[in-house]
C-alpha positions, 0 to 999 in steps of 0.5 A: 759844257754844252755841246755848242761850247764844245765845238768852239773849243779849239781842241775839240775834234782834234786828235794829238797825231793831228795836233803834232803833225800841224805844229811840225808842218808849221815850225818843223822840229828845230823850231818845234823843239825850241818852244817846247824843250822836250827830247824827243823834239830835239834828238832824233825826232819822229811822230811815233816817238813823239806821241809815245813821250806826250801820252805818258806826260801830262806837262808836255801834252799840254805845252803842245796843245798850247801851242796849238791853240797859240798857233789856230788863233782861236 
């Protein structure tokens, strides 16, 4: 990959704290927790939990960043 390639990349430069708080500020958790059926999106949600499950979970980081990409339109 060439470094122009990934700048165009719609995940490049964004952190998973980044990522997360977009999705929420746009769908806010109850939304966010029907897209992606996680728990710590429908029971008690918080940032910190959040990060905690979707750095030690490869199936739902991907979901999320997903719908990330889904929601920048990129």
């Amino acid at each position: 990959m060439t470094n122009a390639s990934q700048s165009d990349h719609p995940l490049h430069g964004q952190t998973l704290e980044k990522i997360l708080l977009a999705l929420v500020d746009r769908y806010g958790w109850e939304e966010l927790g029907r897209r992606v059926d996680i728990r710590c999106f429908n029971i008690d949600p918080s940032i910190k939990s959040s990060l905690t499950f979707l750095r030690r979970t490869p199936w739902a980081r991907s979901q999320v960043e997903q719908l990330f990409v889904e929601m920048s339109g990129r």
